[in-house]
C-alpha positions as CSV (number, residue, x, y, z in Angstrom):
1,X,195.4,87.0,237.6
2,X,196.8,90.4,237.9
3,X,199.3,91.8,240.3
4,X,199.8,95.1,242.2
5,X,202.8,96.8,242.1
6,X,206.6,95.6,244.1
7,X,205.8,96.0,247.3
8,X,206.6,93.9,250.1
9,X,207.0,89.8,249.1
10,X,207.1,88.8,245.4
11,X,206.0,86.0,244.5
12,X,207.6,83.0,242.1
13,X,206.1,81.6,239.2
14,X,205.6,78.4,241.7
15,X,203.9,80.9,244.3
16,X,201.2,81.9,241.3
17,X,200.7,78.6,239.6
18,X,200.1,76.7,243.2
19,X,197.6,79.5,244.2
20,X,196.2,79.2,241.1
21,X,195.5,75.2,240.8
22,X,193.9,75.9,244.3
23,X,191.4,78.4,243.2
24,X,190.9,76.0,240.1
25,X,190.0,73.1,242.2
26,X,188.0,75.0,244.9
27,X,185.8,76.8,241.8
28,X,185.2,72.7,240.4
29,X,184.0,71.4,244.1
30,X,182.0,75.0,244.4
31,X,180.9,74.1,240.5
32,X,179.8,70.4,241.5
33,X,178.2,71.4,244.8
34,X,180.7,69.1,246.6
35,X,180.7,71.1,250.5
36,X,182.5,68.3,252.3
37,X,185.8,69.0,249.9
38,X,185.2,73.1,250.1
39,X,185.2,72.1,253.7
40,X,188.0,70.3,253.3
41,X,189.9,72.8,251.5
42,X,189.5,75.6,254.7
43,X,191.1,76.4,258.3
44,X,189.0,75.7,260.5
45,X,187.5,78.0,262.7
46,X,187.0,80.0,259.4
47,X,186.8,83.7,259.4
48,X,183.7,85.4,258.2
49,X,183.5,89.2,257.5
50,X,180.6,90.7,256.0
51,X,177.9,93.1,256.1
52,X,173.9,92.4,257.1
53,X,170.4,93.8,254.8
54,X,171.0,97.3,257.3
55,X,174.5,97.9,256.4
56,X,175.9,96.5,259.5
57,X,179.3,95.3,259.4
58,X,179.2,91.7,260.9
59,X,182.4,89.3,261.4
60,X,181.5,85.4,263.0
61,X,183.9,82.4,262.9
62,X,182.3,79.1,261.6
63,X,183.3,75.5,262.7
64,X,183.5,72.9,260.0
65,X,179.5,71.8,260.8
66,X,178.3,75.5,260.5
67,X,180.4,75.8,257.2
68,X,178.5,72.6,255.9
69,X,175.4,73.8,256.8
70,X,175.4,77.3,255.5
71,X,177.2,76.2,252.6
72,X,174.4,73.7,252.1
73,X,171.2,76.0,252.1
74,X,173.0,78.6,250.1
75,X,174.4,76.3,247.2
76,X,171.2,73.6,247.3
77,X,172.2,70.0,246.8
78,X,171.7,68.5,243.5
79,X,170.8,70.5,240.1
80,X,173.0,71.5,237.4
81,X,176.5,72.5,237.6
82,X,177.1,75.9,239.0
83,X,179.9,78.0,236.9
84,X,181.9,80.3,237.6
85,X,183.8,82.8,235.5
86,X,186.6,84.7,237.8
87,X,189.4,87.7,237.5
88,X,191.5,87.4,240.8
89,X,193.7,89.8,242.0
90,X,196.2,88.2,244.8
91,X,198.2,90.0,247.0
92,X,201.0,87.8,248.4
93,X,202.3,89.3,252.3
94,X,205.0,85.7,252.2
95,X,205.3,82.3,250.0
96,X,202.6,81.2,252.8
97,X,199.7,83.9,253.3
98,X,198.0,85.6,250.4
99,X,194.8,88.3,250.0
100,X,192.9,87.7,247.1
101,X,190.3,89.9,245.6
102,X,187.5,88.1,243.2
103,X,185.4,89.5,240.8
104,X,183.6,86.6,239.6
105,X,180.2,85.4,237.3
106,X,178.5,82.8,239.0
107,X,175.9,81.3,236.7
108,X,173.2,78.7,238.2
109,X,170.2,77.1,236.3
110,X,170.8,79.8,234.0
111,X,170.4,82.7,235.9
112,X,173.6,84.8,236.6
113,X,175.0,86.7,239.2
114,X,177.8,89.0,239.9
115,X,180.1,88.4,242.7
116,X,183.5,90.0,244.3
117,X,184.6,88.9,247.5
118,X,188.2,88.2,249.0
119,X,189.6,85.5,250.4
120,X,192.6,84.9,252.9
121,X,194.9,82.0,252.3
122,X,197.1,80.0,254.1
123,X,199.8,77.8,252.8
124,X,200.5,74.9,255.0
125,X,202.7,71.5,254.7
126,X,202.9,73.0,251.0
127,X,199.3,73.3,250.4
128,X,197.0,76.5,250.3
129,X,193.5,76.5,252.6
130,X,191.5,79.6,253.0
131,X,191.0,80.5,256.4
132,X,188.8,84.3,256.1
133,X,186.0,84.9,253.9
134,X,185.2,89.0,253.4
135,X,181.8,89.1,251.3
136,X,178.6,91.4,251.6
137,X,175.4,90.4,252.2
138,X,176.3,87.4,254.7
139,X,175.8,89.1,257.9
140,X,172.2,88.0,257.9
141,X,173.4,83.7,258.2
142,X,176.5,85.1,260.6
């Protein structure tokens, strides 16, 4: 991961390495197809921000259920392993919020696709959960 330049809160080596294992662990459930531990892993209700197929900006908030579901018919149950290959960008505002900005390779059944999205996280009782999800081309399930 990359930084931006001082501004605002920097954060420790403990910040980075903490964020880090979280994004780790939530790429292996993603990977495995495991929803109930992505779920498990967000603040619930969870942001959405997005955009639909017209180019409308769309923003929802999704219950745990909703999450499940979605998450469900978009990632399939079952198959092979989905990987993903990431550069992340964070942006820390404290030692307990953070903005980060994905550009990622997600590869399924061998067919590839290009992702960047971003993400914002909350650290709470010492442990990160992501509570908005900004992606395009959502708007249409929000």
């Amino acid at each position: 991961m990359t930084l931006l330049p001082d501004t605002g809160y920097t954060p420790t080596t403990e910040d980075r390495a903490s964020l880090d294992a979280w994004f780790a662990e939530y790429d292996a459930a993603s990977g495995k197809r495991d929803i109930q531990r992505m779920a498990d892993m967000a603040v619930f209700p969870l942001n959405l921000v997005s955009d639909d197929a017209a180019g409308h900006g769309r923003s929802a908030q999704w219950d745990r259920d909703r999450f499940i579901a979605t998450m469900t018919q978009v990632l399939g149950e079952g198959g092979q392993d989905i990987t993903f290959e990431s550069a992340r960008t964070p942006v820390f505002l404290s030692p307990s919020m953070a903005v980060v900005f994905t550009d990622s390779t997600m590869t399924a059944d061998g067919c590839s696709q290009q992702l960047r999205y971003a993400d914002i996280l909350l650290k709470r009782d010492g442990e990160w959960a992501f509570q908005t999800m900004i992606q395009g081309g959502w708007g249409d399930n929000l």
